[in-house]
N, C-alpha and C positions, 0 to 999 in steps of 0.2 A: 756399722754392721756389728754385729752378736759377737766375740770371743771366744774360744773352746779353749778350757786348761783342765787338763786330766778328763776329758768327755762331758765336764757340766759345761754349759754355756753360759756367761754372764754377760749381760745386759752394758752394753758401751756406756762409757763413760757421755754426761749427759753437759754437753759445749755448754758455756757461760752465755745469759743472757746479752746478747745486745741490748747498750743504750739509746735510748732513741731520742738522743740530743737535737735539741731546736734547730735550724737552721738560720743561726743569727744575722748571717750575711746577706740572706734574702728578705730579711723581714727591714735594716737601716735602708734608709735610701741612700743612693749611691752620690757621691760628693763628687762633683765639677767645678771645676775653677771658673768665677766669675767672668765675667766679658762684658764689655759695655755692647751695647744694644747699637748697631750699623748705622751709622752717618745717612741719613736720606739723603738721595742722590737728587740732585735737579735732574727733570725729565726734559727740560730745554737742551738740545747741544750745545754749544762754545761754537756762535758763528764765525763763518771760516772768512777769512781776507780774501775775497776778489784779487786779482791783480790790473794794477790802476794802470787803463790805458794811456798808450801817448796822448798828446795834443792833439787835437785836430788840426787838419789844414786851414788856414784862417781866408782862402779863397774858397772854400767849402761852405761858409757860415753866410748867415743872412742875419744880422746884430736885428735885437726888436724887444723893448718895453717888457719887461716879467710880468705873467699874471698869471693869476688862480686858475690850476686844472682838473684840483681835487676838488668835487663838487657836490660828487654821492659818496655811498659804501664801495659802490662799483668801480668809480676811477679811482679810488686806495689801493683796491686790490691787482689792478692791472699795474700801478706804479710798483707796489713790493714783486711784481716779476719782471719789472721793467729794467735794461742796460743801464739808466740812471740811478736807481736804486742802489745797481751794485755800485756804479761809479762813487757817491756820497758812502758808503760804508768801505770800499778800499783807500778813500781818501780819508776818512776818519780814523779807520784803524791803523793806517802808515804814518801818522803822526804820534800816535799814541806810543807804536812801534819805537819812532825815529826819539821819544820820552825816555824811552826803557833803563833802568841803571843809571841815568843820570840826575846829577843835583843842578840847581836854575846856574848856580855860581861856579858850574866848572865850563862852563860856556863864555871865554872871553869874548866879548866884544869887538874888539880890534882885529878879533880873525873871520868875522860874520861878511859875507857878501853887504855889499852896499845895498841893496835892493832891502834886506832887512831893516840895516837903520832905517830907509824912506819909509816904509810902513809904518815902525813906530814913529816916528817925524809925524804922519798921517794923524797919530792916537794923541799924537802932543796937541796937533791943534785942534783938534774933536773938543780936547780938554778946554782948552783957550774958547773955545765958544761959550762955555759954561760961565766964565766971567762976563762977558758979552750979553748974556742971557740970565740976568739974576731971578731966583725964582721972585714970586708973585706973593706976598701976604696973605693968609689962609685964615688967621685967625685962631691957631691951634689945631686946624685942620689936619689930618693924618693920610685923608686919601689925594690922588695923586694932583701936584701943581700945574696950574695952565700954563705956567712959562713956559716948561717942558716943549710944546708945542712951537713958540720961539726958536727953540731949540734946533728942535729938526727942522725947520724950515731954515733958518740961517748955514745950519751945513748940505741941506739939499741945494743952495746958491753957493756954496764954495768949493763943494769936492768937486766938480768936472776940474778946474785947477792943479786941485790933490792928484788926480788919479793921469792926468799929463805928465805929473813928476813921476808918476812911475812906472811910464812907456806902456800905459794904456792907447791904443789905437783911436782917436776920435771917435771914428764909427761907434768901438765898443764901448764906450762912456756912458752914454743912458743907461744900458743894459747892468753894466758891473756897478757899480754908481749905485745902481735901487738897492743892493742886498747891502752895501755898506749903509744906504737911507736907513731900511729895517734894523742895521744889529742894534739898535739903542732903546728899542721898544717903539709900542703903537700911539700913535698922535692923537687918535681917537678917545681910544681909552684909558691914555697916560699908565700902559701897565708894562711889563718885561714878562721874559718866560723862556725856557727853554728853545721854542722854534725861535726867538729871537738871537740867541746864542748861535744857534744852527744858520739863522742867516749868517753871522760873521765870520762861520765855516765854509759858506758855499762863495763868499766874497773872495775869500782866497782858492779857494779850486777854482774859480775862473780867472785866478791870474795863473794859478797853475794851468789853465785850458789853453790860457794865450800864450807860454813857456817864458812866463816872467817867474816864475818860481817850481824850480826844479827837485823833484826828492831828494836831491843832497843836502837841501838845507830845510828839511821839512825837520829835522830836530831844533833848528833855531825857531822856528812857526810855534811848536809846539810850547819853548820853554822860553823865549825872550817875547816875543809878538800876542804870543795868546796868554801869558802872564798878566801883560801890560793892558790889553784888553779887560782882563776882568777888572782890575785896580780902575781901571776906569769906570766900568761901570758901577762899583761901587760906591766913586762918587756921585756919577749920573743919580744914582737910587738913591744916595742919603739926602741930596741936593734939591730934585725933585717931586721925590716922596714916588717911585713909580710903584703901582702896586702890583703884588704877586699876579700874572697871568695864570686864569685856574681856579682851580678848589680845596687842591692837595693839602693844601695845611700844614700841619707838621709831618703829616705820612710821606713827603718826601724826602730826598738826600738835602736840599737847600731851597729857600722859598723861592730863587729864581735861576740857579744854575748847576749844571749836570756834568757837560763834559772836563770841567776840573778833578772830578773823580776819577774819569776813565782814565786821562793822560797823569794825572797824581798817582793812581796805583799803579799803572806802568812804573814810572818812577821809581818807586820804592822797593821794586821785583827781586827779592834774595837779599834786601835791605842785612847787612848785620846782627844790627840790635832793633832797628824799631819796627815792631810790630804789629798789626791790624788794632789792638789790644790796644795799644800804647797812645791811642788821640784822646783816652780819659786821662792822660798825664799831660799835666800844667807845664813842667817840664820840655818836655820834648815837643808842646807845642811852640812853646818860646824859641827856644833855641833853634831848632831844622823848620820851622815852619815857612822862614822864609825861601828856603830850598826846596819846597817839595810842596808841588799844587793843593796834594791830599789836606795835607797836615793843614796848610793857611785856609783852605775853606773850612775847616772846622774849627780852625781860631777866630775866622769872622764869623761866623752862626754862631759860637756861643757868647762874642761880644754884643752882640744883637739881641740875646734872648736877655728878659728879665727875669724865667726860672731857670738855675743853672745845674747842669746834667743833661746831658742829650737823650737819659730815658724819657726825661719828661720832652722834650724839645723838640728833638729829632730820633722817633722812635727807632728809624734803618738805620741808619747809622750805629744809631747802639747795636743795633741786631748785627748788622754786618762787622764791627769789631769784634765777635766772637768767630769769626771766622780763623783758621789755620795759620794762613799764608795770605801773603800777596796774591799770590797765583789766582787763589781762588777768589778772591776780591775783585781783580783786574776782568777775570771771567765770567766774575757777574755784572759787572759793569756794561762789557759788551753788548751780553743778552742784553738787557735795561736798556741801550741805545738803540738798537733793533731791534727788542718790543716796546718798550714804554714809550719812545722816541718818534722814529721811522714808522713804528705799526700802529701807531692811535692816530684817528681819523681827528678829534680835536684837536690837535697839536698838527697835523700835514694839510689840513684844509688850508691853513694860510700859507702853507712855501706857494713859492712862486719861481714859474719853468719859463725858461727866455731859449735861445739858441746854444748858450755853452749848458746849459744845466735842462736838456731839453726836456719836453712828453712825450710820451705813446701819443699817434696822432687819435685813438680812438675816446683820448678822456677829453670829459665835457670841455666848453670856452665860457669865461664869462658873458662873453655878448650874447651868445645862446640862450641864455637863461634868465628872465627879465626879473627884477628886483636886487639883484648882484649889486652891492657897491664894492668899489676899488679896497682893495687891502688897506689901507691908510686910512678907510675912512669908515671903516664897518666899527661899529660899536658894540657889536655884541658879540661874545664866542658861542661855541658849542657848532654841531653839524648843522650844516645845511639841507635844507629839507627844501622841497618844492611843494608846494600846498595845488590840491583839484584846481583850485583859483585860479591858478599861476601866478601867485606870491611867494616870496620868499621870506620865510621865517628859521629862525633859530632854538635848535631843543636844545635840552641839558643830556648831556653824558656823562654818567659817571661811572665808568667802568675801567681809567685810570687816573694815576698820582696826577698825572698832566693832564686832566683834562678841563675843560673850558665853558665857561659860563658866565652869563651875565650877574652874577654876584659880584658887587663890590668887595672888595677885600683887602683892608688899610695894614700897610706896611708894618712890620714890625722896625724896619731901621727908621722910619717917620716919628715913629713912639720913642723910639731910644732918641732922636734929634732934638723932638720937641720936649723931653725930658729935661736934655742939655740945657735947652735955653733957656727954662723955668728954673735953673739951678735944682733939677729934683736928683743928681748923682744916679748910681748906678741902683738901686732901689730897686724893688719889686714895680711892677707898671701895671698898669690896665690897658687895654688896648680899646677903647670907646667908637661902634659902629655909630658914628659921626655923619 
């Protein structure tokens, strides 16, 4: 406003120009502290433990010969809803459980039920067959020995004996009797694999069926019995040359065995010091490897390989060492046995359902369906198909690690044996489709 002094008005003093300074703060962009980018989450859940029913009543039972009842897509599907389903994954996962926190060596022997030495006693003479049954001259051969076959015929004549030492009921003799015939591989095709393995899991849940083996000592099962089991067949494999059942290759955990992982990283759960990380250490293989399933399967698979590192070798493996924890190891292990395992139609066509390990009475029967040979004697994997014809023919699947085809496919411990015997040491190898 105007000013009056003595009646002249003067003109107000005229305000200082405002600066019209940049707005430097809007123009930097604004600074946030780094973050690593979120963990993808498996969309699988961490399947859940069933809980394992009792026994059955054994005047309930009607004992009778195992056979194929996976035959399409469609009896798969009804077995993954099926009471036995859940039975085979609460008896797997209670072993793994009955694993957990412990090393093979803090389990004295002298405090083990009796019934456990007789099993191993069982594996002793499995082994004593092997002398019995020398393999068969090949020639430098790599795929699998016809002795093998010797083999399982000499102990399909001797276990009814074995399995009377350890208060198997007569009756049920045939029946429990067949899955121990399978845990060694197929006669046909001189191979091993995974459901092989799984057979020597349901061997024992039907002695658990019959209450010869009770959950209290399902920790000895898991860490003196099924230790001893693999050691075996690791001779069976090198001896006989059995070849990888499948097509996995090196994209599995091991060219022929799976649940050493599951019940291994049990094992190792809040371990101290060694770490998912820690199986690329030379070290810690040596030393704990004998305590802990994990570590010794990946001391055998890289004795076996002639390139050394398990990127090249065994690509999961290396993947899954970059995992956190145990935890999360043991967790994907799980899933891996309930899908890769239990859910691929390659791998459950051949279990075989008797009375203690029963079916859905709605999945197919082998006599039903004409072309079927007996599990022992089928030569070829992959699904089962029923041709217009009504023949029975074999496709290829390949839609898992485990799955099953008629490819040959020559051993890698065969290569490292016959390496041996040519004096060629521990060298680089070829493996020669022979």
């Amino acid at each position: 406003m105007p000013s009056a002094i003595d009646g002249i008005s003067l003109p107000s003093r005229p305000k200082a120009a405002s600066l019209d300074r940049p707005q430097v703060q809007n123009r930097i962009p604004r600074l946030t502290p780094r973050t690593k980018a979120p963990t993808p989450q498996n969309p699988l859940p961490v399947p859940e433990t069933p809980s394992l029913p009792s026994p059955p009543a054994q005047s309930h039972l009607s004992f009778r010969q195992p056979t194929r009842r996976i035959l399409y897509s469609l009896d798969h599907q009804v077995f993954q809803a099926s009471p036995t389903f859940d039975l085979i994954v609460s008896f797997v996962f209670a072993l793994s459980d009955a694993a957990a926190y412990r090393k093979i060596s803090s389990i004295d022997p002298a405090e083990v039920p009796s019934v456990i030495h007789q099993l191993v006693s069982v594996l002793s003479l499995v082994e004593g067959v092997i002398a019995q049954c020398p393999p068969a001259d090949q020639g430098g051969s790599r795929f699998g020995n016809p002795a093998f076959r010797d083999f399982l015929d000499t102990i399909v004549s001797q276990s009814p004996s074995w399995h009377s030492l350890l208060g198997v009921p007569p009756a049920a003799i045939p029946e429990v009797s067949t899955y121990l015939h399978h845990s060694f591989g197929n006669r046909a095709r001189i191979d091993y694999g995974s459901g092989h393995e799984l057979n020597f899991i349901i061997w024992l849940l039907c002695l658990n069926r019959l209450a010869l083996l009770p959950p209290s000592i399902f920790y000895a099962l898991a860490l003196l019995v099924f230790p001893r089991y693999i050691t075996l067949m690791r001779k069976i494999q090198s001896t006989y040359y059995l070849e990888p059942a499948g097509s996995h290759g090196v994209w599995g955990l091991d060219d022929y065995h799976f649940l050493p992982f599951l019940f291994g990283a049990s094992q190792l759960l809040h371990h101290p010091y060694i770490r998912p990380l820690s199986i690329h250490n030379a070290l810690v293989l040596e030393e704990d490897g004998d305590d802990y399933l994990y570590l010794s399967m990946v001391r055998e698979t890289m004795a076996s390989k002639s390139v050394k590192g398990l990127k090249w070798t065994q690509p999961m493996l290396d993947d899954i060492s970059g995992a956190k924890s145990w935890e999360k190891v043991e967790q994907g292990m799980r899933r891996m046995f309930v899908k890769e395992v239990l859910g691929k139609l390659p791998v459950m066509q051949h279990f075989l359902f008797g009375s203690l390990v029963p079916a859905t009475a709605s999945m197919s029967r082998e006599e039903d369906v004409s072309g079927v040979r007996p599990e022992a004697e089928e030569r070829e994997g992959g699904e089962v198909m029923v041709e217009e014809a009504g023949g029975v023919r074999h496709v290829h699947r390949d839609d898992a690690w485990g799955d099953c085809c008629g490819i040959k496919i020559p051993s890698t411990v065969a290569a490292a044996q016959e390496a041996r015997k040519n004096g060629e040491g521990e060298g680089f190898r070829r493996i020669p489709f022979d």
